[in-house]
C-alpha angles and dihedrals in degrees: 000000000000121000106256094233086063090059110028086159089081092042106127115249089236089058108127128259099239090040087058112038078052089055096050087048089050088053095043097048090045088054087045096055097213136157107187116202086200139037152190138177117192107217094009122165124221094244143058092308096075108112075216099064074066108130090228080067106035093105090056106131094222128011110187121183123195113209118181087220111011135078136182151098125263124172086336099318116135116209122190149166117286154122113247081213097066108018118195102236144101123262118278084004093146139063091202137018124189136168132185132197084342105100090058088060095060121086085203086034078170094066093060100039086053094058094047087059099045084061085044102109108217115277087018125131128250106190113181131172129183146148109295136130139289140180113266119193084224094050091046095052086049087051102062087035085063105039102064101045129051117284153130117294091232085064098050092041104039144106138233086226097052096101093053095049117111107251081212087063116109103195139011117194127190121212101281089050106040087057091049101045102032112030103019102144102027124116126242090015115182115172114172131156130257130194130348114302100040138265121183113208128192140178129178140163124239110236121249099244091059131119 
């Protein structure tokens, strides 16, 4: 049987959310080819939710998460005590940075992905997912409803996906935006969207003239 990253088009629709974002970063490490010598996750967990207790980098020499709460070790991780803001680390210390479900929950989100960045060593790979919009055949269809008779503004702008959003989140972004925004700049960007509701999921390389 095929190994499900290899086909994310079968996956069920109850599937889990960490279960799935894990299985995106499987499938986009696997197609990258990379094997990082350091790494970092930004808002990692010490258990089997960490994108780094991943087999493709199992290998890693080191895996370090930064938590702003929550310390801790699983399968090698290292999880300590940080703000993704101001993280504690040299400049172009790691060979891969990743972060999932983390940047929504920042009211200066820059400021972090700036820092994220400024480890990055150059030509390394920055890969983040969180919660964010995508077009859906049935809000669309509510959409143009909408848009050409009287009503209220909440019905013509919308989204199928409102009602599920957390109210603690500071920011959703949709494709156009979260490149913009997150990863402007960047080489070899891809951003596309996984499950209902929506994850966005990005990956890009720092270019090699970068400090």
């Amino acid at each position: 049987m095929a190994d499900p990253i290899d086909r994310p088009e079968t996956m069920p629709a109850q599937i889990n959310r960490p279960v799935r974002t894990k299985q995106e970063f499987r499938r986009e490490m696997s197609r990258l080819g990379e094997r990082p010598k350091r790494a970092l996750e930004v808002g990692a967990v010490p258990d089997e939710r960490a994108m780094l207790a991943c087999p493709e980098v199992a290998d890693c020499p080191e895996r370090i998460g930064i938590n702003l709460n929550l310390t801790g070790t699983y399968q090698g991780i290292r999880v300590m005590r940080g703000d993704a803001r101001e993280l504690p680390y040299e400049d172009g210390s790691f060979d891969l940075v990743v972060s999932n479900s983390t940047l929504e929950h920042i009211p200066d989100f820059w400021r972090a992905t700036a820092d994220m960045r400024r480890v990055l060593r150059p030509g390394g790979t920055l890969m983040l997912c969180m919660p964010g919009y995508a077009s859906h055949p049935a809000g669309d269809r509510v959409r143009r409803l909408f848009g050409r008779v009287p009503a209220p503004d909440l019905l013509r702008r919308g989204t199928v996906t409102m009602r599920v959003h957390d109210p603690v989140d500071c920011y959703r972004f949709g494709v156009d935006s979260f490149e913009q925004a997150l990863l402007g700049g960047m080489e070899d960007i891809r951003v596309w969207t996984l499950m209902l509701p929506p994850r966005v999921f990005g990956t890009a390389r720092k270019p090699a003239a970068s400090r």
